[in-house]
Each structure stands twice: as C-alpha cells, then as structure tokens.
N, C-alpha and C positions, 0 to 999 in steps of 0.2 A: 483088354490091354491097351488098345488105341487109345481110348476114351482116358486113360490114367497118365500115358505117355503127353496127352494136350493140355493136360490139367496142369503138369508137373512143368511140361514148354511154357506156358501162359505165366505160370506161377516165376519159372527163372528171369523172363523176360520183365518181371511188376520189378523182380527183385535187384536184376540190374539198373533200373533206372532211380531206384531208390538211390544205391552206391554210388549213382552217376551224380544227383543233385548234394550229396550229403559230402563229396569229394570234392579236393583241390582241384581242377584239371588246366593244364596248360592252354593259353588261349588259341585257338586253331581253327580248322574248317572240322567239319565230322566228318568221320571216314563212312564211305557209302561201298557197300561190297558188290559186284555185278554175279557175283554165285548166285546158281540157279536155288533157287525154294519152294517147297510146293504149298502157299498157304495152306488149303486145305491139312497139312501136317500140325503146324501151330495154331492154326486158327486165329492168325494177329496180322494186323494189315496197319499201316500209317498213312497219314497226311501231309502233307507240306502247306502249313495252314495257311501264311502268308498265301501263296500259290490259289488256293481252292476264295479265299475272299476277294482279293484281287480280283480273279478273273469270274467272280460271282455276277451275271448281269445286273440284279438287284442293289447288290452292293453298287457297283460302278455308276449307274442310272442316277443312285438317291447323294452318291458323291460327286457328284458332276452337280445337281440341284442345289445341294452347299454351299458348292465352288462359286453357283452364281450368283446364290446370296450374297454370298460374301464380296463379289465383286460390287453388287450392286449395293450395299452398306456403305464401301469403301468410297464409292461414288460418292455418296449424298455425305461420309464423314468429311471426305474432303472438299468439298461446298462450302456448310455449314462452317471448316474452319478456316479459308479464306474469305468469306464473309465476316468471319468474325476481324482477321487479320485486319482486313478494311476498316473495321468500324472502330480500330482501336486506332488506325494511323488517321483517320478523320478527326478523331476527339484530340489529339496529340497537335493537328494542324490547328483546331479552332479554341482550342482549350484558353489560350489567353484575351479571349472574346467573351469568355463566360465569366459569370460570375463565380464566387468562391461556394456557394450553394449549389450552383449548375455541376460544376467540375466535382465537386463532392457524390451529386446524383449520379452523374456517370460514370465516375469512377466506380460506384454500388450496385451499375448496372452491370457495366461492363462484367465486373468478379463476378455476379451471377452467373451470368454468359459461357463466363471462360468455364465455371462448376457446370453446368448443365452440360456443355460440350464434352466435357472428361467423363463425365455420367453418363452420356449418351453413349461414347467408346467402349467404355468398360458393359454396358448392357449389350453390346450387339457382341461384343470380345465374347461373353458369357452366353449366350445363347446361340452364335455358333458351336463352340465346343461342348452346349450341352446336344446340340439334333447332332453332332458327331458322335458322342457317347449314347445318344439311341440309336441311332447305326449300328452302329460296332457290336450292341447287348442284340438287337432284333437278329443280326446278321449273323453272330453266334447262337442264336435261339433255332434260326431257320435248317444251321448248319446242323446242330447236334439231334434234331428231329429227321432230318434227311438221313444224319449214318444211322443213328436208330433202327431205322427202316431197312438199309443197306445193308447191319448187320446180320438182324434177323432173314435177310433172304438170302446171303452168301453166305452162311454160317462161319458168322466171327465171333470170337468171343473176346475180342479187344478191336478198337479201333485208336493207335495211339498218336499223339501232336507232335507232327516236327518240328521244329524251330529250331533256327541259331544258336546256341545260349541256353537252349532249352534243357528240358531231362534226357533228352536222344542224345547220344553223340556217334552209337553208331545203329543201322540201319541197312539191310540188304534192297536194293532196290527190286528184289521180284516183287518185295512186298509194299510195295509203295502202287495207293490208290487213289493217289493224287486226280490226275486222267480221268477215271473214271468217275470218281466226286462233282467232278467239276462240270463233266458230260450230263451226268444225271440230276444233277440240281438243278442248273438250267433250263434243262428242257419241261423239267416239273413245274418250275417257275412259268417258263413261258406258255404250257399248257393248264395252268392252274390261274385263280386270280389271284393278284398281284395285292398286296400286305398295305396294309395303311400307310399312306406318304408319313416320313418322317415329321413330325409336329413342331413347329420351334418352341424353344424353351419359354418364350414371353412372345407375346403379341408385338405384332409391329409399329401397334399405338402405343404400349408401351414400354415398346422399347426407345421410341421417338418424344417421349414426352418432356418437356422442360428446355423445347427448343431457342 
C-alpha cells in the first residue's frame, strides 16, 4: 500500500508542475511552506539550483579563470585601440605633407586596422561566451551525475529544479536538499580529480590574428 501511496505522491507532484508551467500565474516570490514532511513519504526532494552552482567549487574556480581572461583581453583590446587612435591622429597631423598616393595608402591601411581591431573584439566577445557556455553544460553534466547517485542512495524517486520563474512555485522546505548537494559535490570534487580546465573556444593565435 506504501509503495502505491508514493507512486500516486510522485505522480501528483509531475502533475502539479505541469499546471504550474501551462498557467497564467501572477508575478510573485514562491511560497515556501516550513510544515514538517517526511521525504521518505514522497520520495521527491528539490534543489535551489542557482544555489548548488553558485556555490559549486568548480564552477567558482573555472568562473574566476574567465573573469581573468577576460580582464586580460580587455587589456590588450584597449592597447591595441589607443594605438590605433594614435596612428590615425598622426596621419591627420602629417597628411598634408604627403602626397595624394601616400594619403590614399594610408588611408587603406588605416580602414584595415580599424577591420581587424573590430574583428579582434568580436573573437575574444565570442570565445568568452563560448568557455562560459562549456561551463555551465560541464557544470550541469557534473551536477545531474552527482543527484544520480544521491538519488539512488537516499531513495528518491524525483530530484526536482527550483528556480524563480521556473515550474516550482510552491515547495515545502523539509524537502529541500539544497545543503546537502552542495556539501556532497564538493567534497567529491575536492577528493576526486578535478575535470578538464575549460578550453577556449578559438586559440589565442587566433583570436589575435590580423593585428
């Protein structure tokens, strides 16, 4: 009779969330209930997913790495285009020293310059946001192999996503495994070895090419 009683809890719990995504609902916070629940009853536990990546070591480690790409891009973009600024306020100073074939050449250099510079932006713009989008896919890879595991040893037969906006809008907090997630990936990370550094999306030869 248990076993029929969890099947049917699992089952109204798919079925609410159905009605929740397929519904109007007023914009709001979700209501979170502090009633005690005994998972073992339903055997459905949730995440507060933002939460568990967030404070995922891995994730934070390989988003800090990024961050300093991207600082150090930003560096060398802004170099490369007050260099440029320079070389166009020089040719503007000596341009009526030149002849009308000089000022032509440079002029054809210069528009080169200024393309390659915008080309250079948009590759580093682009291969940041592609090692961010391997993040986020490995980071969710790592995450749904971890409850995988969680499940089968706590006997759950649902592990569901919370989010803002998302299909949850309500949610009793006994069943939230947020905490625990967040404990046990960790330390599996920090006692396991550590996943291939995120790879940029283009070489830094060529991302840098056409300087």
């Amino acid at each position: 009779m248990r076993k029929i009683t969890t099947s049917i809890s699992a089952l109204a719990v798919a079925g609410l969330i159905a009605v929740a995504c397929n519904s109007s609902i007023p914009e709001g916070e979700a209501t979170v209930s502090t009633e005690d629940v005994d998972i073992s009853d339903l055997k459905v536990a949730y995440i507060v997913t933002d939460s568990v990546i967030n404070n995922f070591v891995y994730f934070k480690e390989q988003s800090a790495a990024i961050a300093e790409k991207g600082k150090k891009y930003e560096g060398e973009l802004t170099n490369r285009a007050r260099g440029f600024e320079q070389e166009v306020q020089n040719f503007q100073n000596t341009a009526n020293n030149m002849t009308v074939n000089q000022q032509r050449a440079k002029q054809e250099e210069l528009v080169a310059k200024e393309r390659n510079l915008v080309t250079y932006r948009e590759n580093i713009m682009q291969e940041l946001s592609a090692d961010e989008n391997k993040l986020y896919n490995e980071v969710y890879d790592m995450i749904q192999e971890y409850l995988n595991t969680y499940a089968a040893e706590n006997d759950l037969e649902m592990i569901l996503s919370y989010t803002r906006g998302g299909g949850v809008w309500y949610a009793n907090e006994s069943l939230d495994i947020t905490d625990s997630v967040v404990k046990g990936i960790n330390e599996d990370y920090e006692k396991g070895e550590a996943p291939a550094e995120t790879a940029p999306a283009a070489s830094e030869e060529e991302s840098t090419e056409g300087e």
